[in-house]
C-alpha positions, 0 to 999 in steps of 0.5 A, spaced: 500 500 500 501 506 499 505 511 504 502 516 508 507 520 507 508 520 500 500 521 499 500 526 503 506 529 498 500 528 493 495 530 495 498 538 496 503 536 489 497 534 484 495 538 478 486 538 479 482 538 485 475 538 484 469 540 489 468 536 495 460 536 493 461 534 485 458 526 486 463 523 480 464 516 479 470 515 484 466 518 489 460 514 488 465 508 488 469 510 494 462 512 499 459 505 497 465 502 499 466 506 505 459 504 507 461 495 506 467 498 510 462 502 516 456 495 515 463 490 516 463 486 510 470 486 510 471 480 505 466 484 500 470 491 501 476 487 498 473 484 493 471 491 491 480 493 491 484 494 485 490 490 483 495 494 487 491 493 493 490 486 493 498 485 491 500 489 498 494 485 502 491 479 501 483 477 503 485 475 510 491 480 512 485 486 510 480 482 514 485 482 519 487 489 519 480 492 516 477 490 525 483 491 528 483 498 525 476 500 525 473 496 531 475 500 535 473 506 533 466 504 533 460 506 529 460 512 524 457 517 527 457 523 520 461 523 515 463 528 509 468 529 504 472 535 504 476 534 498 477 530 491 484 531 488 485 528 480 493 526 479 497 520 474 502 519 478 502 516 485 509 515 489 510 507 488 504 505 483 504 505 476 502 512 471 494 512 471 488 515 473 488 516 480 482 520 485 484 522 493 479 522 496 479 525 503 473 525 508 472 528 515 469 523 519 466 521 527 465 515 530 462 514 537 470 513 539 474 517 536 469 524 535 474 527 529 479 523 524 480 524 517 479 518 512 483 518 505 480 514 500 485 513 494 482 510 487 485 507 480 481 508 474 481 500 471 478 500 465 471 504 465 471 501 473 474 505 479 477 501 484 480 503 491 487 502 492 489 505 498 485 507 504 489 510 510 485 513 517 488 518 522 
């Protein structure tokens, strides 16, 4: 998966950032995914990874990392996008068409964080390659 570190680098570097509140097809993507992420369904939410995720982490290791990461923070409370960034080129990942996402959102355990969703284009399709929480 992608570092931190070097997606933060991204998100200030990359050349188009879109409205928060424009529904494109990689934030329809991306909220669906979050709210398999929210309901648990950890083997379903993997299932909807592209390849440079599903490389970095197989089946089991994101079910594994999916609870130890988001149980604990208990359940959603609120949830909103605060920015969309469009890039080519991500540090260690192949030229393409990516969105970064970023969200603020509330949990019952954790009252402010702020999720980072990165997708891939794969064909017509986006799939989510790399998804960081702080």
């Amino acid at each position: 998966m992608i570092n931190a570190a070097a997606l933060a680098l991204v998100a200030l570097s990359a050349p188009a950032i879109a409205s928060p509140d424009t529904v494109t097809p990689e934030v329809a993507t991306a909220n669906v995914w979050l709210e398999q992420l929210d309901a648990k369904s950890w083997n379903e939410n993997w299932k909807g990874t592209g390849k440079l995720f599903q490389s970095n982490l197989t089946q089991e290791q994101w079910v594994k990392t999916a609870q130890a990461v988001r149980e604990p923070l208990g359940t959603i409370i609120s949830r909103h996008i605060l920015g969309v960034t469009k890039t080519t080129t991500l540090p260690g990942a192949p030229d393409g068409e990516y969105g970064v996402l970023t969200y603020g959102t509330a949990f019952t355990n954790k009252a402010s964080a702020v999720e980072t969703v990165v997708l891939a284009r794969d064909g017509e399709q986006w799939k989510i390659v790399g998804y960081f929480i702080r």
